[in-house]
C-alpha positions as CSV (number, residue, x, y, z in Angstrom):
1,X,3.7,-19.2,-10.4
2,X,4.1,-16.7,-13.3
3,X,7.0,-13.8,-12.1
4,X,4.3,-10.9,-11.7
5,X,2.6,-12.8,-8.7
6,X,6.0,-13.9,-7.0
7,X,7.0,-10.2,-7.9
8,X,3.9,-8.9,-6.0
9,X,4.4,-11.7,-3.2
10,X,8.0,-10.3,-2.4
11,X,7.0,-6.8,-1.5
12,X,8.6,-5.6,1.6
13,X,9.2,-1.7,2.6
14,X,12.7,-0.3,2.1
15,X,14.1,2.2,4.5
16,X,17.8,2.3,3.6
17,X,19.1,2.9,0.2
18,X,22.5,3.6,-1.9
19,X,23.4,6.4,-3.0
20,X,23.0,5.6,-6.5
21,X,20.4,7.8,-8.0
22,X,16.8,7.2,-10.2
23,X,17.4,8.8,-14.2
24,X,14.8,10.9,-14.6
25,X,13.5,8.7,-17.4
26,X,12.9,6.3,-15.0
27,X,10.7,8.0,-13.0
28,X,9.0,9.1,-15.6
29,X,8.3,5.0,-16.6
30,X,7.2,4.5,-13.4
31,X,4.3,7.2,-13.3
32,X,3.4,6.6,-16.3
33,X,2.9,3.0,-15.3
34,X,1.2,4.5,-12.3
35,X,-1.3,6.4,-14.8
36,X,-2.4,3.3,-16.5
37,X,-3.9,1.9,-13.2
38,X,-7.9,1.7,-13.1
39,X,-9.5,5.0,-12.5
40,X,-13.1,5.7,-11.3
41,X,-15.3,7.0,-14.7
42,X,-11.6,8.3,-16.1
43,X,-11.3,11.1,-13.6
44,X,-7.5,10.5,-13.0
45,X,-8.3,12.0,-9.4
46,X,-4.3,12.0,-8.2
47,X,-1.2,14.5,-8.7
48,X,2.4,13.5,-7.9
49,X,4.7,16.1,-6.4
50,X,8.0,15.3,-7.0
51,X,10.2,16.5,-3.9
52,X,13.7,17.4,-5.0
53,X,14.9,20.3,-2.6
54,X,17.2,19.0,0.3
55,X,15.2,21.5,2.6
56,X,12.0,20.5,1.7
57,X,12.8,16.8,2.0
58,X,14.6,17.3,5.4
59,X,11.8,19.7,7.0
60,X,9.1,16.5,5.3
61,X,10.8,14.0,7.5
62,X,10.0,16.3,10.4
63,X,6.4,16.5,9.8
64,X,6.6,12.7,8.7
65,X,7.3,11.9,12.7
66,X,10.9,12.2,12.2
67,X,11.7,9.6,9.1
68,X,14.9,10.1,8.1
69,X,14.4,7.8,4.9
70,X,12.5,10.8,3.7
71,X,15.1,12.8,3.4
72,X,17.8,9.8,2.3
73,X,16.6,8.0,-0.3
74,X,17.4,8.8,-4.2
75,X,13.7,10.5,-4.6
76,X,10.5,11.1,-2.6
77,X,7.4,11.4,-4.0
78,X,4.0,12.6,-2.3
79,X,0.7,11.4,-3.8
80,X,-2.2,13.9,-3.7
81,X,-5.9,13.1,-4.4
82,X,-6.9,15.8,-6.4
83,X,-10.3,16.9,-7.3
84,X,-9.2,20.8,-8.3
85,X,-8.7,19.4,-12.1
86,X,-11.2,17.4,-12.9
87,X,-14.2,19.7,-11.4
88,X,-12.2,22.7,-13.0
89,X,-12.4,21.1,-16.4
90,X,-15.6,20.0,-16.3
91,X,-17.1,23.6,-15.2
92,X,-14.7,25.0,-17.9
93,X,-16.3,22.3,-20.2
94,X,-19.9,24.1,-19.1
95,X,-20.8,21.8,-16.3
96,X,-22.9,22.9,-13.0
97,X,-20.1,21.3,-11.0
98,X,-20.9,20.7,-7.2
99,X,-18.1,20.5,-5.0
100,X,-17.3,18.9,-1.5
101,X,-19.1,15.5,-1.9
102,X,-18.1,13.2,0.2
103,X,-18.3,10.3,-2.8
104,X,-15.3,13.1,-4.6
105,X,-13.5,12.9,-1.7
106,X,-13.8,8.7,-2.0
107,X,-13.0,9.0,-5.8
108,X,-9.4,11.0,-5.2
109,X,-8.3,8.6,-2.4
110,X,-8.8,5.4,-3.8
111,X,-7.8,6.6,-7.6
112,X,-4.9,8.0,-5.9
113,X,-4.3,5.0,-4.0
114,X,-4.7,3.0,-6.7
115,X,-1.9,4.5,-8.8
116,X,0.6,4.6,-6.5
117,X,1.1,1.1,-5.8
118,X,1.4,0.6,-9.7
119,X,4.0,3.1,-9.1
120,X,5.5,0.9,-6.1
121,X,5.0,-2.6,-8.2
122,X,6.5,-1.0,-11.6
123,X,9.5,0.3,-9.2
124,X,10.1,-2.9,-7.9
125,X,10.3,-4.5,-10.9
126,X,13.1,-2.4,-11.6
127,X,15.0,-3.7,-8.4
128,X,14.1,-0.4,-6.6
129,X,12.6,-0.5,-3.0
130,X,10.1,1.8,-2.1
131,X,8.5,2.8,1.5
132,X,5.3,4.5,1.9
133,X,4.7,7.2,4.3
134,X,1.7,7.5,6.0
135,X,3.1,10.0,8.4
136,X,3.0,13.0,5.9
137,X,-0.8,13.0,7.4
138,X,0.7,13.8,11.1
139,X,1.1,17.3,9.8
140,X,-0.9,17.8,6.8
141,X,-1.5,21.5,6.6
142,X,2.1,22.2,7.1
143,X,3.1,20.1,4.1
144,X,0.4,21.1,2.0
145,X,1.4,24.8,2.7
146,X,5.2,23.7,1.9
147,X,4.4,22.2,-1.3
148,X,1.8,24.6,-2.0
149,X,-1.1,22.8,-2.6
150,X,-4.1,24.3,-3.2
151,X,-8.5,23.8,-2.2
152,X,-9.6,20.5,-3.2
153,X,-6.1,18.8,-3.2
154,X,-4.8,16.9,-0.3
155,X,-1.7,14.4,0.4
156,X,-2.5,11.3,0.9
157,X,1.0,9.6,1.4
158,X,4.4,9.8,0.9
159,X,6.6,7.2,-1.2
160,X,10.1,6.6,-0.8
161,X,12.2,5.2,-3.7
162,X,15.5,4.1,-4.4
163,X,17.7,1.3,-4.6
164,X,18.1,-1.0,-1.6
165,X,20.7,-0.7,0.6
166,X,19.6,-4.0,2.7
167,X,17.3,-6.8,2.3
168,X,14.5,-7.2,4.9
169,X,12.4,-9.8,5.8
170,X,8.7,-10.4,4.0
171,X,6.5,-9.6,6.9
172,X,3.6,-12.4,6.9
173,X,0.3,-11.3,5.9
174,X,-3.1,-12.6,7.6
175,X,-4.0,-16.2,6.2
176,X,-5.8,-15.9,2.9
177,X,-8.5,-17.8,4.7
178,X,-9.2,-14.7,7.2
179,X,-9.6,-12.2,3.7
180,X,-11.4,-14.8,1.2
181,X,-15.1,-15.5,2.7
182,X,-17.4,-17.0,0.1
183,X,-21.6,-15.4,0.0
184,X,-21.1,-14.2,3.6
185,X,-19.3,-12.2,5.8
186,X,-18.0,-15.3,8.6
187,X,-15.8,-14.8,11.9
188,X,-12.2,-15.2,11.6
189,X,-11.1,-15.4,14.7
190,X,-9.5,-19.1,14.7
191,X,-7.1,-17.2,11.9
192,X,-6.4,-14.5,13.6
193,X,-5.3,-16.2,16.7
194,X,-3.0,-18.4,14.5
195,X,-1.8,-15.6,12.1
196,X,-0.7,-13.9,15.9
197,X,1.6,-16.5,16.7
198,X,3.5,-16.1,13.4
199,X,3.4,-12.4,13.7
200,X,5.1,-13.2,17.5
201,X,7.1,-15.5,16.0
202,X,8.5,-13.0,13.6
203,X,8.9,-10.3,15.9
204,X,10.6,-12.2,18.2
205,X,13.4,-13.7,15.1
206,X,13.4,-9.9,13.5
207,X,14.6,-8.2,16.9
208,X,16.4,-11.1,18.2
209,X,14.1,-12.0,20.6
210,X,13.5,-8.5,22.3
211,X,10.3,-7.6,20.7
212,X,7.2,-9.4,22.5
213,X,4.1,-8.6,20.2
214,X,2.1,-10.1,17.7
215,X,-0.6,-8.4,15.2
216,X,-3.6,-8.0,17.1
217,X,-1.4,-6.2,19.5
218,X,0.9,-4.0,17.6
219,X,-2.4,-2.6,16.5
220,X,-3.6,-0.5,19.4
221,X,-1.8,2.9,18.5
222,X,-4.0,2.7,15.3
223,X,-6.9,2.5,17.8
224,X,-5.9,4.0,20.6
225,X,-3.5,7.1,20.5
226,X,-2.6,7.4,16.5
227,X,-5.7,8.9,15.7
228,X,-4.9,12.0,13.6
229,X,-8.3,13.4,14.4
230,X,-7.3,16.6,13.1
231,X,-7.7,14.7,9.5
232,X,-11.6,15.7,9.4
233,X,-11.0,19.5,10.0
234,X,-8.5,20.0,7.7
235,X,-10.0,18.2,4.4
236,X,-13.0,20.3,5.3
237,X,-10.7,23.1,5.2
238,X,-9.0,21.8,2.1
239,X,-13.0,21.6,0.1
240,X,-13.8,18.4,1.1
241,X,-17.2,19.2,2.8
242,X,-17.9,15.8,2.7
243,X,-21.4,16.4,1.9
């Protein structure tokens, strides 16, 4: 296998690093690399904010659910889906720009989305580690007030980067079989009940056998109680009518 795919196939997140830090140049490599992903009709839909102040980091990790990676690793990035620049241009450019479509809001996410895990790959191809932060949505207004973001931006996630401090486990992914279905959608259920007893299996080696769990199970707060309903209010509130 050619050493992009077995680069790809080793991802695992990274919540402890060294103190050794990322040179700016770096950085700068690695969002460039995350500008030349594929971008819906060229909009480049995303911004980066690049979190340096200690405060700001420390009061993220709050708002993040209390991740204290946020505030420890060499650099933490949060991606923003941004439509504020491209309809700004194109009205500038003489447009009759309509705003708060729902397929806009679509565009941003996955164009941001898209360009941050060639951010992540191009990182770890540079024997960084990197951990995405999902929980920068627990809070979003407050951290789009402290990094001052304006209508028509929101943050999407958070990234963690830095060089590993340890060396987890690759957590198993679902059986290509379960993803791969050929003309038709077809039940998967004989792959998820095996993929479950890996996923118990692995829990159970990870946390020396005091973790009892599989997939389908460690599921239900995404279901259940994790819900962030407040999401839909506030990217109104941000412009994203979702008309």
């Amino acid at each position: 296998m050619n050493p992009t795919i077995e680069l790809l196939k080793s991802h695992r997140s990274v919540r402890k690093f060294t103190e050794q830090k990322l040179s700016p140049e770096l950085l700068r490599e690695l969002i460039r690399a995350g500008q030349a992903a594929a971008t819906s009709s060229h909009v480049q839909a995303y911004s980066v904010i690049h979190v340096t102040t200690p405060a700001k980091r420390k009061q993220i990790a709050e708002l993040a659910g209390g991740q204290g990676y946020v505030a420890n690793a060499s650099d933490f990035l949060v991606f923003c889906a941004d439509m504020k620049r491209p309809t700004d241009a194109s009205e500038r450019a003489g447009a009759h720009v309509v705003r708060g479509m729902t397929e806009q809001l679509l565009v941003a996410s996955v164009d941001t989305a898209l360009m941050a895990q060639n951010v992540a790959v191009a990182a770890e191809s540079e024997g960084l580690g990197i951990c995405y932060i999902g929980g920068i949505r627990n809070n979003p207004q407050a951290l789009s007030e402290l990094l001052e973001l304006p209508d028509h931006v929101y943050p999407v996630f958070g990234m963690c980067l830095g060089y590993p401090a340890h060396d987890p486990d690759i957590k198993p992914r679902l059986p290509v079989e379960a993803i791969l279905k050929e003309d038709v959608y077809t039940d998967d259920r004989e792959q998820v009940d095996a993929y479950d007893e890996a996923m118990h299996h692995y829990y159970g080696e990870r946390s020396g056998g005091t973790k009892d769990s599989d997939w389908s199970r460690s599921l239900a707060p995404l279901f259940d109680t994790k819900l962030r309903t407040h999401m839909r209010g506030f990217l109104v509130e941000r412009g994203f009518e979702m008309k």
